[in-house]
MDTraj code that builds the backbone (N, CA, C; nanometers):
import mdtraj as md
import numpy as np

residues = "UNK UNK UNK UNK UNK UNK UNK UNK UNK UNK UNK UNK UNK UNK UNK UNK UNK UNK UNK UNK UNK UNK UNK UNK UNK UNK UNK UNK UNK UNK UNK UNK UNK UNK UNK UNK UNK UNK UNK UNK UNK UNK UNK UNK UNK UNK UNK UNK UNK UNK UNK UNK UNK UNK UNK UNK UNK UNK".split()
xyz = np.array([
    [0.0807, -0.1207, 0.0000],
    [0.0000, 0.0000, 0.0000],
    [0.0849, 0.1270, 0.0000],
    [0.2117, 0.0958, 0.1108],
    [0.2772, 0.2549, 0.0487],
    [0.3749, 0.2820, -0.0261],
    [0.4200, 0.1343, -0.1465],
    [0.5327, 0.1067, -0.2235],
    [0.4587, 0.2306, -0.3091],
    [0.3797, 0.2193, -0.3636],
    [0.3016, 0.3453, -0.4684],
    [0.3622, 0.4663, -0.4738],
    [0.3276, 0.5201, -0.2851],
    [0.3484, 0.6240, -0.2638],
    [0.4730, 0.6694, -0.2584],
    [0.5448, 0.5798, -0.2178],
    [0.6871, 0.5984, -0.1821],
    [0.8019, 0.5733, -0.3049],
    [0.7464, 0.5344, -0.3972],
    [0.7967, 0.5167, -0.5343],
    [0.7841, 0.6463, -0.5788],
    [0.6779, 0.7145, -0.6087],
    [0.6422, 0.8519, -0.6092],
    [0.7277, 0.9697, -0.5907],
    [0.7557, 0.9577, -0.4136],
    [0.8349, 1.0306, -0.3367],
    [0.9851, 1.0094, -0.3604],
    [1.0096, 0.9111, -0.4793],
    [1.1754, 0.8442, -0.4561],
    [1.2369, 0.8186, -0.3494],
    [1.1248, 0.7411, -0.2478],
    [1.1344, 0.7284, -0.1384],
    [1.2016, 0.5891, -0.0908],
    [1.1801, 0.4946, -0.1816],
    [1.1748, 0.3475, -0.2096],
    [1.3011, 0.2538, -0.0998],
    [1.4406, 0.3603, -0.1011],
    [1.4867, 0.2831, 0.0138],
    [1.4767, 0.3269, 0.1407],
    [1.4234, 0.4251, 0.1743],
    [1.3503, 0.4308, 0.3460],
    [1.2554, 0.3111, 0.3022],
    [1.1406, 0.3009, 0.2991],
    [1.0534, 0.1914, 0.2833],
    [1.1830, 0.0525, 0.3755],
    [1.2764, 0.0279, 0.2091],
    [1.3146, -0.0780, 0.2240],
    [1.3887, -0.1110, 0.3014],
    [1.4765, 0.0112, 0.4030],
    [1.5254, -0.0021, 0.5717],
    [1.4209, -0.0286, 0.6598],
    [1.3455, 0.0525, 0.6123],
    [1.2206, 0.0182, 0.7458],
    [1.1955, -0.0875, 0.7651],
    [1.1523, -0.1601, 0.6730],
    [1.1687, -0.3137, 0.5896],
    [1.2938, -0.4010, 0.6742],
    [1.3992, -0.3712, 0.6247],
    [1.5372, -0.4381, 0.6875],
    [1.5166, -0.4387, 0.8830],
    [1.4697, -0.2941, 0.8976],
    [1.4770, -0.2924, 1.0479],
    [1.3876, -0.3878, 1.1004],
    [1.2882, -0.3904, 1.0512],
    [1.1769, -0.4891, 1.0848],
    [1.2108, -0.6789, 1.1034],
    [1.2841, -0.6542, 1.0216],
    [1.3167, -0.7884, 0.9978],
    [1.4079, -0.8445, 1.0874],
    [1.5565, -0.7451, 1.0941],
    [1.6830, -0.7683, 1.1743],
    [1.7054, -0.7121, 1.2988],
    [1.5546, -0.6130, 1.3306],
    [1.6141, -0.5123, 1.4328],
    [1.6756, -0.4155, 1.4079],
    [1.6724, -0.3103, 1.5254],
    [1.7601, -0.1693, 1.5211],
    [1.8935, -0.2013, 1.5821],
    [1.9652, -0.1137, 1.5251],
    [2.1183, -0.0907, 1.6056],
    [2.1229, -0.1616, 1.7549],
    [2.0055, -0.1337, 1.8369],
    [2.0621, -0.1264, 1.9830],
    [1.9813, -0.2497, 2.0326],
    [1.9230, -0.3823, 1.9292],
    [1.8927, -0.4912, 1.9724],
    [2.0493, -0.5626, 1.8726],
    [2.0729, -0.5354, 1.8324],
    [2.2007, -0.5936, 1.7297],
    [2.3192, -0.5725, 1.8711],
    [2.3410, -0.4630, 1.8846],
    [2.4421, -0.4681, 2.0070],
    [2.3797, -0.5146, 2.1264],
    [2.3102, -0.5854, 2.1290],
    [2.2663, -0.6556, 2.2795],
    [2.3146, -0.7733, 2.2749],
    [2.2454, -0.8324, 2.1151],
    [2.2798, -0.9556, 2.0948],
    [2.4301, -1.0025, 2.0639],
    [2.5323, -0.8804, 2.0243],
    [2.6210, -0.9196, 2.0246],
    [2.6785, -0.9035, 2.1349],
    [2.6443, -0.8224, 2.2767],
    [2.7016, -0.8278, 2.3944],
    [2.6600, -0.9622, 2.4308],
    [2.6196, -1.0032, 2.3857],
    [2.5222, -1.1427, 2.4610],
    [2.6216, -1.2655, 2.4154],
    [2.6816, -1.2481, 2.2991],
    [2.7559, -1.3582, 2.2106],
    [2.9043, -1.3417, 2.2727],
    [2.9660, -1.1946, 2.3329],
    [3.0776, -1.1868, 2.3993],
    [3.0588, -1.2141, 2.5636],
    [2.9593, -1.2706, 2.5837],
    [2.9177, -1.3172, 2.7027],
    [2.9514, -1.2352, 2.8179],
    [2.8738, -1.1156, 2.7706],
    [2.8565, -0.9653, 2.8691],
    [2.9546, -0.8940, 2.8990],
    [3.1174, -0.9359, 2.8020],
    [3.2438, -0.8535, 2.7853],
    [3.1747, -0.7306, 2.7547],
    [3.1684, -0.6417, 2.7984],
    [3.1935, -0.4504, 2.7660],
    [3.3197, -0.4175, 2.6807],
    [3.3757, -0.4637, 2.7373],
    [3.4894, -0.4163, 2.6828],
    [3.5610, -0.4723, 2.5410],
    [3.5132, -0.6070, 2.5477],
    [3.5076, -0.6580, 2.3927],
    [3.4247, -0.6163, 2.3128],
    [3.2472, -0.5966, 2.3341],
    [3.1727, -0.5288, 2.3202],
    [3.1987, -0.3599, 2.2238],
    [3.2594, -0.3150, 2.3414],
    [3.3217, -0.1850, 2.2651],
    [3.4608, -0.1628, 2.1479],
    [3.5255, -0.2427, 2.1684],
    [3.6179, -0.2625, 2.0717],
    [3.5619, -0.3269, 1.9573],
    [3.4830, -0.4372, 1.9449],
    [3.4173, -0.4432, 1.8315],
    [3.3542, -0.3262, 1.7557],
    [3.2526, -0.2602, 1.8287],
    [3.1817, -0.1651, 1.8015],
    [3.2905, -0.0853, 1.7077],
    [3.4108, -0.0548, 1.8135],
    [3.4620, 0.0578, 1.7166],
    [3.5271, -0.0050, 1.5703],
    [3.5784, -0.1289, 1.6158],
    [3.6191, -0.1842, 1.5058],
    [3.5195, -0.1463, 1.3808],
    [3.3482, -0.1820, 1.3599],
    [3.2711, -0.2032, 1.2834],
    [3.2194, -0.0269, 1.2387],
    [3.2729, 0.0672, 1.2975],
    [3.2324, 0.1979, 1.3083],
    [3.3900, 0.2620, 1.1924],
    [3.5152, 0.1763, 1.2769],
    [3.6285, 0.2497, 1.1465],
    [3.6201, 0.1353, 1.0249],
    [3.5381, 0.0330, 0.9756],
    [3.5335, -0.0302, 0.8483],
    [3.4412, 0.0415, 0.8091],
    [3.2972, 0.0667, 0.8753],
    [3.2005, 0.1539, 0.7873],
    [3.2717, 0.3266, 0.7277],
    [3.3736, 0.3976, 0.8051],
    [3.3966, 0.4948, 0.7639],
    [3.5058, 0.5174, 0.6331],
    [3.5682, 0.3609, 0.6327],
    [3.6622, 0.3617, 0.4849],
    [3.5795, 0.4069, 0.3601],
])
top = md.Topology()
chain = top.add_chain()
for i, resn in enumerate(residues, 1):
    res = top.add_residue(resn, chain, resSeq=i)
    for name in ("N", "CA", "C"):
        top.add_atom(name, md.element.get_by_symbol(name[0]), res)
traj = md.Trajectory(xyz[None], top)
């Protein structure tokens, strides 16, 4: 119903994040689950983070 509209608007990849978020979650259930996988390390936790923060900025 709002692919129409949002095609329209050249809106089409908000839609399709909204979409993604829905599916995978936001940012701050993604870092839960990966605090959860470093088995409540913080501090591994955060070094990942930054790790995945200086590959997104290359």
């Amino acid at each position: 119903m709002t692919a129409p509209k949002a095609k329209e608007l050249y809106a089409e990849q908000h839609l399709d994040f909204a979409g993604t978020m829905i599916e995978q979650g936001n940012e701050a259930d993604l870092q839960r689950a990966l605090c959860k996988d470093l088995n409540g390390d913080l501090r591994a936790l955060e070094k990942e983070l930054a790790r995945k923060t200086l590959d997104f900025s290359v």
